[in-house]
Each structure stands twice: as C-alpha cells, then as structure tokens.
PDB file with SEQRES, HELIX, SHEET and CRYST1 records, atoms N, CA, C and O in Angstrom:
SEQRES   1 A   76  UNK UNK UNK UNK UNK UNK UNK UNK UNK UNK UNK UNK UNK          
SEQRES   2 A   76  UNK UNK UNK UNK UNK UNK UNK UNK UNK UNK UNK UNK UNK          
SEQRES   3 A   76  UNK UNK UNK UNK UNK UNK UNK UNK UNK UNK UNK UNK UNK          
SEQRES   4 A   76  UNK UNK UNK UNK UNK UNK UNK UNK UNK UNK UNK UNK UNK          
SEQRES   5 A   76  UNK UNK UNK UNK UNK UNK UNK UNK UNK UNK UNK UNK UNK          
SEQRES   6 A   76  UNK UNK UNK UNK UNK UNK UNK UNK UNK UNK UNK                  
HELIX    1 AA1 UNK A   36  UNK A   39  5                                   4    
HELIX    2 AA2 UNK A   63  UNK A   72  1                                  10    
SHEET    1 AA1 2 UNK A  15  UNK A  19  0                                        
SHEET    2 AA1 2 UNK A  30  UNK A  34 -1                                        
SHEET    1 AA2 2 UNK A  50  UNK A  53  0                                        
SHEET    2 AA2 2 UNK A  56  UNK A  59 -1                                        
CRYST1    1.000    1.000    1.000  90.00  90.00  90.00 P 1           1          
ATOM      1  N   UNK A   1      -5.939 -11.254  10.498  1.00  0.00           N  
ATOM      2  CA  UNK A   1      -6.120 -10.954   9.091  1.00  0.00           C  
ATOM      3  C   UNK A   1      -7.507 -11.454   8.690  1.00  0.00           C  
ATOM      4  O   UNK A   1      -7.925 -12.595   8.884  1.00  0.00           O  
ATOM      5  N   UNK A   2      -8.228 -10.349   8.049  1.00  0.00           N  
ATOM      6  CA  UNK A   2      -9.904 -11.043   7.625  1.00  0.00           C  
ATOM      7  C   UNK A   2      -9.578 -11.653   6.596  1.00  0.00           C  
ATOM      8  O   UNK A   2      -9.825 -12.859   6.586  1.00  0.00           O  
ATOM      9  N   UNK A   3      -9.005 -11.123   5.548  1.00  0.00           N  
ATOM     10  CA  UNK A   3      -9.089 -11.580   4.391  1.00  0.00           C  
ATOM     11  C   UNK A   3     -10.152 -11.546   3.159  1.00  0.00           C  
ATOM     12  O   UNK A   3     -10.428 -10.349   3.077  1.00  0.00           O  
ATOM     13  N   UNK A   4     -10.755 -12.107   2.345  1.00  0.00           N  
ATOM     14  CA  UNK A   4     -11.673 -11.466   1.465  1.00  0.00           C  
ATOM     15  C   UNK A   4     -13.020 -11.165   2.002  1.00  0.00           C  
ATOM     16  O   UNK A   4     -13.480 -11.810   2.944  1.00  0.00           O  
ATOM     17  N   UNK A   5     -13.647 -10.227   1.442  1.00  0.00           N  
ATOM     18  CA  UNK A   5     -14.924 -10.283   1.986  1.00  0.00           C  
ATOM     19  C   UNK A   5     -15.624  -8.971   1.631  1.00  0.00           C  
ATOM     20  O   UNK A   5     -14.875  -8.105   1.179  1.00  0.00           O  
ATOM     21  N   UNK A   6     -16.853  -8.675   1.744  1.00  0.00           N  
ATOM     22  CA  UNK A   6     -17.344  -7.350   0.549  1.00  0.00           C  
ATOM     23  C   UNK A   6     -17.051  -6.193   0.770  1.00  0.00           C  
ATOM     24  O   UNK A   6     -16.792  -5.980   1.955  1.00  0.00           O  
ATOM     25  N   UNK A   7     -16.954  -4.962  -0.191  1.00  0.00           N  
ATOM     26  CA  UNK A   7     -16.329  -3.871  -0.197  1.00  0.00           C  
ATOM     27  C   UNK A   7     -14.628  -4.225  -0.419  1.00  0.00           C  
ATOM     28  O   UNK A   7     -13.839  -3.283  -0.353  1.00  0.00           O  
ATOM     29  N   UNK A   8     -14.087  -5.718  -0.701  1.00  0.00           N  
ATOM     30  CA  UNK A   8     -12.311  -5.633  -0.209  1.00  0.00           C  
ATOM     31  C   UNK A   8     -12.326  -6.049  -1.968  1.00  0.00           C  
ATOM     32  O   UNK A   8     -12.850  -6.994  -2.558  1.00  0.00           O  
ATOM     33  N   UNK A   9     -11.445  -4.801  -2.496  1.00  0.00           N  
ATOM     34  CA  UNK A   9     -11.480  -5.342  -3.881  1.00  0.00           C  
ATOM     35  C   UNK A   9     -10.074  -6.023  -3.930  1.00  0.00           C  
ATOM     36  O   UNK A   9      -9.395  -5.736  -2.945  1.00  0.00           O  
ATOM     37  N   UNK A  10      -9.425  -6.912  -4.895  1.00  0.00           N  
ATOM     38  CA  UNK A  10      -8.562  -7.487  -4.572  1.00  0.00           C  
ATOM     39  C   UNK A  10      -7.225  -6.862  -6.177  1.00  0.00           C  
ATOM     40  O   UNK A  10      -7.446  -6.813  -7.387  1.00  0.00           O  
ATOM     41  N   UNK A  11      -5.686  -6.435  -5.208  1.00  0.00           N  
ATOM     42  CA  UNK A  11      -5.532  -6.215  -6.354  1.00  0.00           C  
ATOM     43  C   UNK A  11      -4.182  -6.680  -6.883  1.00  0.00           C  
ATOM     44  O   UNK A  11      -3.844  -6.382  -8.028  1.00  0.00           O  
ATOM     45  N   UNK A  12      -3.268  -7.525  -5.947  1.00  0.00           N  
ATOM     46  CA  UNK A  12      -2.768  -8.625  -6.416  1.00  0.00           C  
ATOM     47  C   UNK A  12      -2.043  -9.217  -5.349  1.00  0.00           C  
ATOM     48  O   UNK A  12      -2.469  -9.030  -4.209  1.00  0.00           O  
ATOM     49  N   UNK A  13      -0.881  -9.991  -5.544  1.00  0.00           N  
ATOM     50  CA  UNK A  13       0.061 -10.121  -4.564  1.00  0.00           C  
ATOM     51  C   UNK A  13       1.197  -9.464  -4.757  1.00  0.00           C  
ATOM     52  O   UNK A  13       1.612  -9.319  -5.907  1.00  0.00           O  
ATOM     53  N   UNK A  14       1.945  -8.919  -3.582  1.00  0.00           N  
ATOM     54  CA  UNK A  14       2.760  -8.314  -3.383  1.00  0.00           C  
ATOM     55  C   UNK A  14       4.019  -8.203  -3.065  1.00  0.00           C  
ATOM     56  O   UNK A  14       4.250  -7.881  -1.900  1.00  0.00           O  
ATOM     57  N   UNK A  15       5.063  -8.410  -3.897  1.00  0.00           N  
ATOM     58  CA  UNK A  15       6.060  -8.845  -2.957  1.00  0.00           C  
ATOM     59  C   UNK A  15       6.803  -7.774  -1.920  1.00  0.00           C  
ATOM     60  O   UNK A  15       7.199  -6.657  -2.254  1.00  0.00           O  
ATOM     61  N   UNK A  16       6.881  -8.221  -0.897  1.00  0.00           N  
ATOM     62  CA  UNK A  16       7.779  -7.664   0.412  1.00  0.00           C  
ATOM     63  C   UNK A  16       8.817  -7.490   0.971  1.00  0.00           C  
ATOM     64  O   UNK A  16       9.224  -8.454   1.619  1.00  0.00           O  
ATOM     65  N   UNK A  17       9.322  -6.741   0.968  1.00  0.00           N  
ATOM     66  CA  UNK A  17      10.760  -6.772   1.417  1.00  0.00           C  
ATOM     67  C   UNK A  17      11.358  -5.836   2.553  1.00  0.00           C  
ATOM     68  O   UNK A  17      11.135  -4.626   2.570  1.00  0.00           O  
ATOM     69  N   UNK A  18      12.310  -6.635   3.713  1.00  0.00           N  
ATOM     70  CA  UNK A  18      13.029  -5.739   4.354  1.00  0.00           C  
ATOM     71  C   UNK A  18      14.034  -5.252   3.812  1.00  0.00           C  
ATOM     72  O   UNK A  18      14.587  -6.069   3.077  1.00  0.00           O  
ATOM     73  N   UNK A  19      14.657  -3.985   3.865  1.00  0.00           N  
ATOM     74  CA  UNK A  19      15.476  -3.530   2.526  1.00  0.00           C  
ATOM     75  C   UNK A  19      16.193  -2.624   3.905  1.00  0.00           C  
ATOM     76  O   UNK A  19      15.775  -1.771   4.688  1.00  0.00           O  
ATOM     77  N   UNK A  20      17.416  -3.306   3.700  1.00  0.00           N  
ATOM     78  CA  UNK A  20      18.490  -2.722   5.228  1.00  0.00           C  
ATOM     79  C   UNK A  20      19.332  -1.306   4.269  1.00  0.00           C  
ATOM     80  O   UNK A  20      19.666  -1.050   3.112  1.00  0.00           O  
ATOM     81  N   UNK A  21      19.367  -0.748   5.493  1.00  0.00           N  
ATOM     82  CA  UNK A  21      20.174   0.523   5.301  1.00  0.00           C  
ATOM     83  C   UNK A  21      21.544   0.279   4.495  1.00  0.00           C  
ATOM     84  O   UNK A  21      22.065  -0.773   4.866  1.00  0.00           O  
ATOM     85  N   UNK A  22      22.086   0.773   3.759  1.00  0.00           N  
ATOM     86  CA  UNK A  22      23.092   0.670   3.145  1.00  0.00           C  
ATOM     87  C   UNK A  22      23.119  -0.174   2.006  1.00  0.00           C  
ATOM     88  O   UNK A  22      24.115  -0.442   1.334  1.00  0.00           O  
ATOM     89  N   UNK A  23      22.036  -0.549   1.845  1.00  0.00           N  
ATOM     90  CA  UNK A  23      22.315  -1.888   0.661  1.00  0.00           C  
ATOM     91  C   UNK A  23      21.053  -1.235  -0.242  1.00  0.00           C  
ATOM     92  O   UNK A  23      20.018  -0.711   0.171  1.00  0.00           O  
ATOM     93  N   UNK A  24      21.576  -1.487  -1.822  1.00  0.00           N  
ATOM     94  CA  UNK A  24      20.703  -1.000  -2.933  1.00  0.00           C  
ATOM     95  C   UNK A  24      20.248   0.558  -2.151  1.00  0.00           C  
ATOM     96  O   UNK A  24      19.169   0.547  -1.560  1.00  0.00           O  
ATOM     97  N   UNK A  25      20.756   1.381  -2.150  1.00  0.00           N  
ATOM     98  CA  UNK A  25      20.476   2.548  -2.215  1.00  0.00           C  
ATOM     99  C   UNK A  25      19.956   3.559  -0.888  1.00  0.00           C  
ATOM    100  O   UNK A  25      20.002   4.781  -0.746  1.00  0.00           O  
ATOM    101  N   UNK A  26      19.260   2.054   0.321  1.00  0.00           N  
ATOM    102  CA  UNK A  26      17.991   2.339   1.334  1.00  0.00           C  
ATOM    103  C   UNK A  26      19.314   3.411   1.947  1.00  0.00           C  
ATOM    104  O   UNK A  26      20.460   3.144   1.586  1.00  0.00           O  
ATOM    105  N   UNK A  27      19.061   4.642   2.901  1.00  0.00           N  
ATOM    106  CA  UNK A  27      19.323   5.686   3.876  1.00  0.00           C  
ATOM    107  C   UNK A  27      18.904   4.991   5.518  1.00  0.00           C  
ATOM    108  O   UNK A  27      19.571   4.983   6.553  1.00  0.00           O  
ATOM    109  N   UNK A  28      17.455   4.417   5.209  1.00  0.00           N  
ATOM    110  CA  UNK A  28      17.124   3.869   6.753  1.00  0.00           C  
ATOM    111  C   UNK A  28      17.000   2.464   6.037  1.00  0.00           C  
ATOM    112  O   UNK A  28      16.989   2.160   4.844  1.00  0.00           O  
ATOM    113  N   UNK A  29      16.904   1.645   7.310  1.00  0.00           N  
ATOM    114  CA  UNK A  29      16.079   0.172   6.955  1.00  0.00           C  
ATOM    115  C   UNK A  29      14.508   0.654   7.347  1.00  0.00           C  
ATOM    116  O   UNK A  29      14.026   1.274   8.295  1.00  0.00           O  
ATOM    117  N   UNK A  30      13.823  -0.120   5.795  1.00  0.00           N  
ATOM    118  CA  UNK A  30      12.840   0.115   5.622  1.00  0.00           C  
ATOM    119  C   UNK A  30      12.063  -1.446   5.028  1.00  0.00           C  
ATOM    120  O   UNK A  30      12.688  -2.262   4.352  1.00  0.00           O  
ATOM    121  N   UNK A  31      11.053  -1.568   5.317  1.00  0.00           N  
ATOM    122  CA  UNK A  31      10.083  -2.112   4.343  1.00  0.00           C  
ATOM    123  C   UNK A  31       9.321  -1.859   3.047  1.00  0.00           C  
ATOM    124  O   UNK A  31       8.270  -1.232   2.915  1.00  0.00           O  
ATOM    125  N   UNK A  32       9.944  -2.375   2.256  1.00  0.00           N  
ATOM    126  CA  UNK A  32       9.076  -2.116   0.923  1.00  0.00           C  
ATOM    127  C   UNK A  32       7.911  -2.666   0.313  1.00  0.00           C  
ATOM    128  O   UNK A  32       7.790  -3.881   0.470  1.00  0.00           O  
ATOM    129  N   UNK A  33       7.112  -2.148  -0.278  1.00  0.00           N  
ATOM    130  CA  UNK A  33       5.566  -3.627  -0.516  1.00  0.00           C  
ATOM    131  C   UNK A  33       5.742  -2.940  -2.245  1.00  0.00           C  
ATOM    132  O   UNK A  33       5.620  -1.771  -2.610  1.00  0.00           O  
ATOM    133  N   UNK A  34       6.019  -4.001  -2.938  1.00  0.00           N  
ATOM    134  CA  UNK A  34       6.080  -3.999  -4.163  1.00  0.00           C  
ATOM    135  C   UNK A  34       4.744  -4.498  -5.314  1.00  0.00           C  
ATOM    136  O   UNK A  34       4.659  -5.598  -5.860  1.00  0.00           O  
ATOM    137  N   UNK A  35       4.076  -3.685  -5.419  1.00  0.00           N  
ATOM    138  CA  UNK A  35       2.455  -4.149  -6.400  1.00  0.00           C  
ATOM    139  C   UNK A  35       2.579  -2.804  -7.566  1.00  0.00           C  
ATOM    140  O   UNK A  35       2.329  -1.761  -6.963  1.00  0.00           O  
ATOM    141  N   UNK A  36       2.800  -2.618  -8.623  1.00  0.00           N  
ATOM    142  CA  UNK A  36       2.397  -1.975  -9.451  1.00  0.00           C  
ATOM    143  C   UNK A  36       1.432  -1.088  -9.416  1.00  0.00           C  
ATOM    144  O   UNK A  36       1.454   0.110  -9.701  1.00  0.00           O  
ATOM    145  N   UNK A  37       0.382  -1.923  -8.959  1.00  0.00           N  
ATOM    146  CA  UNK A  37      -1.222  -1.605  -9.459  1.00  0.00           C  
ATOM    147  C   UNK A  37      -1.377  -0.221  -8.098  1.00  0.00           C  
ATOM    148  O   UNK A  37      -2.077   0.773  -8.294  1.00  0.00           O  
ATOM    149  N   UNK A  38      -0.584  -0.443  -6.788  1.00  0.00           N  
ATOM    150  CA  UNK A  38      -0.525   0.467  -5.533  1.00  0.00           C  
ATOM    151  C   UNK A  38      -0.228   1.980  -6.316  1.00  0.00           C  
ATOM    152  O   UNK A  38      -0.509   3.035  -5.747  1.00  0.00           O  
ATOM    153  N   UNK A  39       0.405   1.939  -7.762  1.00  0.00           N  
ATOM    154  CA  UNK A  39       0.458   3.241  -7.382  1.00  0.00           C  
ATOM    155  C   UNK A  39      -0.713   4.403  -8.522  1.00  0.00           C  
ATOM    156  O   UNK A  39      -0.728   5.623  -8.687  1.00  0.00           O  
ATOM    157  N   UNK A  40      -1.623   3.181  -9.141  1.00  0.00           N  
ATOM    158  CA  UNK A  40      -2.606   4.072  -9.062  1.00  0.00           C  
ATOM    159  C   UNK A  40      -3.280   4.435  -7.905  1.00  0.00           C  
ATOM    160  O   UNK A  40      -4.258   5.180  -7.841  1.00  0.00           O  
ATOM    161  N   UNK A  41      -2.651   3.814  -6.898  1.00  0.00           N  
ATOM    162  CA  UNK A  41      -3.892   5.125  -5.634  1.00  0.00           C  
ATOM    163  C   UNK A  41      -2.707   6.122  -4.838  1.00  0.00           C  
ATOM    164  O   UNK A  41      -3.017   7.209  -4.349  1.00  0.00           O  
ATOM    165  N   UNK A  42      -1.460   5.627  -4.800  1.00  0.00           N  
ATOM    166  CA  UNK A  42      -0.804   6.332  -4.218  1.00  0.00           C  
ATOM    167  C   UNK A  42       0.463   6.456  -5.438  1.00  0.00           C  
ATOM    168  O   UNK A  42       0.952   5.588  -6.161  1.00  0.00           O  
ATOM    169  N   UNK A  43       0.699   7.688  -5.333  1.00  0.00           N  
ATOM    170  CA  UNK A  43       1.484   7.859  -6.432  1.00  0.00           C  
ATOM    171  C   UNK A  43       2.967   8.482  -6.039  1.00  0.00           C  
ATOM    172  O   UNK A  43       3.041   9.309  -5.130  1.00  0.00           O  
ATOM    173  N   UNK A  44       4.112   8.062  -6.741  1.00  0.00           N  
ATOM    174  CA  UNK A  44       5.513   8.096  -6.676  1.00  0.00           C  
ATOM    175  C   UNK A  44       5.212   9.479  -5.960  1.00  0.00           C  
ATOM    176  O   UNK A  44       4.312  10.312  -6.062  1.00  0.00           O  
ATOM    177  N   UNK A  45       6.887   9.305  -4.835  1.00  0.00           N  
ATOM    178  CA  UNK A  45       6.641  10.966  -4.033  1.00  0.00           C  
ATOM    179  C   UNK A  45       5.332  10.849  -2.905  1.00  0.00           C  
ATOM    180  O   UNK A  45       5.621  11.234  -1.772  1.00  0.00           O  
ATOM    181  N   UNK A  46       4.311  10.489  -3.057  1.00  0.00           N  
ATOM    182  CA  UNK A  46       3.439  11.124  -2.014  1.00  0.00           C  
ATOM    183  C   UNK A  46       3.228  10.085  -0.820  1.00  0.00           C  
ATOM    184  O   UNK A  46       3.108   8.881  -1.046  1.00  0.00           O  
ATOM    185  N   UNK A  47       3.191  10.605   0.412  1.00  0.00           N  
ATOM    186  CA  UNK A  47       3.646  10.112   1.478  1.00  0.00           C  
ATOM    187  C   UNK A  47       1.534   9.656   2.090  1.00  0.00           C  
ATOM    188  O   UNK A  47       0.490  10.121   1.633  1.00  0.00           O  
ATOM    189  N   UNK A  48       1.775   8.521   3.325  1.00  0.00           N  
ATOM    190  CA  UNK A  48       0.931   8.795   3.818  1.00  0.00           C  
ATOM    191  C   UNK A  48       1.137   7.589   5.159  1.00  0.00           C  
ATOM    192  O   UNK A  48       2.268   7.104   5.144  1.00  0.00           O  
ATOM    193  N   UNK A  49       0.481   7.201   5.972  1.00  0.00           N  
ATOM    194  CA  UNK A  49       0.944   6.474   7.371  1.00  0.00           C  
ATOM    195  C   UNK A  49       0.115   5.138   6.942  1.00  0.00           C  
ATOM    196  O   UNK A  49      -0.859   4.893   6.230  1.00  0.00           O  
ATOM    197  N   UNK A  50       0.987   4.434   7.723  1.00  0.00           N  
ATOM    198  CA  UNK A  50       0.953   2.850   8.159  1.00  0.00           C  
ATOM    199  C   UNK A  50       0.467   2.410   9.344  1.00  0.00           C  
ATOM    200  O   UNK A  50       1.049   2.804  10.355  1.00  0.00           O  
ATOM    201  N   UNK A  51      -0.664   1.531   9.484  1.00  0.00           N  
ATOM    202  CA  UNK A  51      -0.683   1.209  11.298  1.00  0.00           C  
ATOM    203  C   UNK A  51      -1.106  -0.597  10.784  1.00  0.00           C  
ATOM    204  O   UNK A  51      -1.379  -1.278   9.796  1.00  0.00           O  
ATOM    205  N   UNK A  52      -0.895  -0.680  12.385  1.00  0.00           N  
ATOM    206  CA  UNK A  52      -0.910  -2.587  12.060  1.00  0.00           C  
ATOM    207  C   UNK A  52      -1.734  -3.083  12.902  1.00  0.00           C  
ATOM    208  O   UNK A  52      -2.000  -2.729  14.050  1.00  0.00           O  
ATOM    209  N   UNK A  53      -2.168  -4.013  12.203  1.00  0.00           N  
ATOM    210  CA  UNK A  53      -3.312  -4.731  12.640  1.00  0.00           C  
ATOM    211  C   UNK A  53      -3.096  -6.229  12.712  1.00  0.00           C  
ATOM    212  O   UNK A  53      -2.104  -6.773  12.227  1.00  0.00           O  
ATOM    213  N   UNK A  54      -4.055  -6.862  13.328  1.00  0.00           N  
ATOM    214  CA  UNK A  54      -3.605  -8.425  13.348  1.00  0.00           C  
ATOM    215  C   UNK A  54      -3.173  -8.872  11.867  1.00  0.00           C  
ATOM    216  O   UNK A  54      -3.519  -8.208  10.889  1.00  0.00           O  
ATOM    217  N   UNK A  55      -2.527  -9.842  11.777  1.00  0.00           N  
ATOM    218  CA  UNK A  55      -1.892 -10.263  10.837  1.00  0.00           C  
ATOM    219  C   UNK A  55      -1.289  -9.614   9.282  1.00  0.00           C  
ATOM    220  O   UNK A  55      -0.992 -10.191   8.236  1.00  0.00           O  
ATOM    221  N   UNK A  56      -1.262  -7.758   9.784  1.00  0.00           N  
ATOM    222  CA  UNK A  56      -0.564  -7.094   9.092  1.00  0.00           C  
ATOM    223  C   UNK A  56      -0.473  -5.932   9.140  1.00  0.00           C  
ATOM    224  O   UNK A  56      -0.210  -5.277  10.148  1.00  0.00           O  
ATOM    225  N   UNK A  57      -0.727  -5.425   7.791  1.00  0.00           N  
ATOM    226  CA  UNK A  57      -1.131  -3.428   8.328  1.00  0.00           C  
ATOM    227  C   UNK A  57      -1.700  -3.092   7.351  1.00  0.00           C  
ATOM    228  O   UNK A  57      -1.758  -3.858   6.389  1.00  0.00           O  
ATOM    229  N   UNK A  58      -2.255  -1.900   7.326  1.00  0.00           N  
ATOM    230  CA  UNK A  58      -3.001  -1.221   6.670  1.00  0.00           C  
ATOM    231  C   UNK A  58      -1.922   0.244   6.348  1.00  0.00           C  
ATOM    232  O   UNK A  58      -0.857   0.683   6.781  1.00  0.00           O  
ATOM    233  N   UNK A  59      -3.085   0.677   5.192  1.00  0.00           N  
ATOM    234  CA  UNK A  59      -2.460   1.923   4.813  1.00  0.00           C  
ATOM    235  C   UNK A  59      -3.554   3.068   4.679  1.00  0.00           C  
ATOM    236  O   UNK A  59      -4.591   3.098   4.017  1.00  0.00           O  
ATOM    237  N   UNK A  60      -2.894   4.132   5.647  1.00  0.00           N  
ATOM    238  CA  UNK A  60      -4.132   4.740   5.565  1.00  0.00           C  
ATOM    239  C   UNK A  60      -4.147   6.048   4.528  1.00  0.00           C  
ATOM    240  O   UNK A  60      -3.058   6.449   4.119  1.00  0.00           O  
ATOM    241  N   UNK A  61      -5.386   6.725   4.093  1.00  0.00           N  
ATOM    242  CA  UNK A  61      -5.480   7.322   2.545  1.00  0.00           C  
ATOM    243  C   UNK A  61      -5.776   8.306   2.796  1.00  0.00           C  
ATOM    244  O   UNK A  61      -6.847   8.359   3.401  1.00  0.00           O  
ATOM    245  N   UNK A  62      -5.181   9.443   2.560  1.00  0.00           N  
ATOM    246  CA  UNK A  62      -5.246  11.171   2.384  1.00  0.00           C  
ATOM    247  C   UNK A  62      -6.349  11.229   1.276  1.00  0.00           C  
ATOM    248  O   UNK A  62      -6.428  10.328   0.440  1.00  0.00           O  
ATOM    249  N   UNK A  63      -7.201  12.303   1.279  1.00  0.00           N  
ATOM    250  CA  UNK A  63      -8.053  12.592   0.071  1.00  0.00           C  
ATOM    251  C   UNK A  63      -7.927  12.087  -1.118  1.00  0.00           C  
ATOM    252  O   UNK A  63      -8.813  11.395  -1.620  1.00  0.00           O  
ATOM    253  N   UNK A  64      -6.887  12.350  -1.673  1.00  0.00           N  
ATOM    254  CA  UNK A  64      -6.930  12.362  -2.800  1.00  0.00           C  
ATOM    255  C   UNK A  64      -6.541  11.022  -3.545  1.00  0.00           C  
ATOM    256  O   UNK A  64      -7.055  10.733  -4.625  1.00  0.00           O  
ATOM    257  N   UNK A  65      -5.596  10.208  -2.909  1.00  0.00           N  
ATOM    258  CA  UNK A  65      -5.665   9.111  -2.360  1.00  0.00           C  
ATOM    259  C   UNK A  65      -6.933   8.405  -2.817  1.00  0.00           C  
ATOM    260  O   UNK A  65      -7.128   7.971  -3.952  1.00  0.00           O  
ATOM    261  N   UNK A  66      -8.044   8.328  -1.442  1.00  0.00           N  
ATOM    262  CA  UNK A  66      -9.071   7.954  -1.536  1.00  0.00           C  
ATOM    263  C   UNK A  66      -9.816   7.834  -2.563  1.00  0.00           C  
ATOM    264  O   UNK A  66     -10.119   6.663  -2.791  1.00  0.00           O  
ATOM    265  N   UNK A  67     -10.287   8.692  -3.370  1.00  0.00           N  
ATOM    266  CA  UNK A  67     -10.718   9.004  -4.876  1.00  0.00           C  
ATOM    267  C   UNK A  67      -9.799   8.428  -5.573  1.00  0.00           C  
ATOM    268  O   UNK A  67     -10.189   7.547  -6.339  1.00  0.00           O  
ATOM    269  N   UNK A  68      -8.906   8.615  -5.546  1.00  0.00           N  
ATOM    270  CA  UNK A  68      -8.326   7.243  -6.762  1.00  0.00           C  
ATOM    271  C   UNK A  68      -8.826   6.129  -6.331  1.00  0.00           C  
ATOM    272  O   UNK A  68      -9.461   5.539  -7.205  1.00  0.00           O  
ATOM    273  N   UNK A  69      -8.793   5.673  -5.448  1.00  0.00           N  
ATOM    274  CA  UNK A  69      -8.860   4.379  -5.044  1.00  0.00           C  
ATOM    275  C   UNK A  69      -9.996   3.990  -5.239  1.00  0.00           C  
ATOM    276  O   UNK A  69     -10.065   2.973  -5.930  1.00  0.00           O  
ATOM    277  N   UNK A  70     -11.442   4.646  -4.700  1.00  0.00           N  
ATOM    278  CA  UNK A  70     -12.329   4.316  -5.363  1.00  0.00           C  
ATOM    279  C   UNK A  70     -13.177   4.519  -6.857  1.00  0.00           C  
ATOM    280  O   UNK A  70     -14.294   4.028  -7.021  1.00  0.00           O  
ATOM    281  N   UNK A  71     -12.494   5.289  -7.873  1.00  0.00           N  
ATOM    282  CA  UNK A  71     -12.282   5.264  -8.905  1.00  0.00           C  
ATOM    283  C   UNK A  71     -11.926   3.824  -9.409  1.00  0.00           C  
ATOM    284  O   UNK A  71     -12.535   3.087 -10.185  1.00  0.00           O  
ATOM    285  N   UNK A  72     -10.944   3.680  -8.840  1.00  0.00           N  
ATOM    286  CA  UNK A  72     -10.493   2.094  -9.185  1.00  0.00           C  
ATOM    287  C   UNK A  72     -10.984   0.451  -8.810  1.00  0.00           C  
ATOM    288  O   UNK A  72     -10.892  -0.737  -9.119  1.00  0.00           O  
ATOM    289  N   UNK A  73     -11.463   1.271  -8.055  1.00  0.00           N  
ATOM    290  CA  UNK A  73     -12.758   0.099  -7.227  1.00  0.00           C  
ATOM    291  C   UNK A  73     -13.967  -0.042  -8.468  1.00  0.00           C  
ATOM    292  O   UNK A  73     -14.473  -1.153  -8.625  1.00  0.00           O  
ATOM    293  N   UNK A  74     -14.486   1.296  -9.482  1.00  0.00           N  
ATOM    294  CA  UNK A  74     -15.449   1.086  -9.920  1.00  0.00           C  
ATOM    295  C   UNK A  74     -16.493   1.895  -9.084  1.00  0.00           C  
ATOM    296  O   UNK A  74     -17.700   1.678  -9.193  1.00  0.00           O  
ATOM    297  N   UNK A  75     -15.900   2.970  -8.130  1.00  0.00           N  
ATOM    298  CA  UNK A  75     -17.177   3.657  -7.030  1.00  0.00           C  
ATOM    299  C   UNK A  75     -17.194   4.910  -7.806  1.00  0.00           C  
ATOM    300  O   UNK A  75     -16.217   5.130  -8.521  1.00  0.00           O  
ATOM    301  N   UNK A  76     -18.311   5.897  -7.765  1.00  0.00           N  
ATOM    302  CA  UNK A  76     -18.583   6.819  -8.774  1.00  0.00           C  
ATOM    303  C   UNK A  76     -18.833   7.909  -7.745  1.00  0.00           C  
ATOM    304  O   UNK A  76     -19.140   9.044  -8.111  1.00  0.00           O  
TER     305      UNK A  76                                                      
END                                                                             
C-alpha cells in the first residue's frame, strides 16, 4: 500500500464489509466498500472490475467513470 502522495486525492474512509450470501439481502458473498462520496464517480447500477494490489485493490474506471472522477479531483 503507497498511501498518500501526488495526483492521490483523498476522499474519505470507508467502511468494509464481507456481506455473506443469504444475510441482508446478498445472492453471492460479496464485499462491500461503503463511502458516499464513491458514487460521484461510479454511479448506482454501473458495473466496472477490481484487481489487487499489495495491501489492497484498486478499482478500475470505464470512460465515463474517469471524467467524473477527474471532475472531482478539480482536473479540467
């Protein structure tokens, strides 16, 4: 995990959860990452992939995606 450092805008903490099949609603066991602020870049409904890296994972950003995100960064 790098952790802060330039270009990494910061946008809060998150809470995490393993969320097992059958309980509160889940179909599969899944992981959930709970931040508000996540879904100005990714928005309810729209899908996109996960890969992991040392000390966590990343999320990676479809177009449109992206442009929000740096919209929200303050990038023009």
């Amino acid at each position: 995990m790098s952790g802060a450092g330039p270009g990494k805008i910061h946008l809060g903490k998150a809470d995490v959860y393993i969320h097992l099949k059958g309980k509160s609603g889940a179909s599969v066991t899944h992981v959930d990452i709970e931040l508000d602020a996540l879904n100005d870049i990714l928005k309810p409904g729209e899908n996109t992939y996960v890969g992991a890296k040392k000390g966590g994972v990343f999320l990676g950003l479809k177009k449109d995606m992206i442009v929000r995100a740096e919209k929200k960064a303050g990038k023009k």
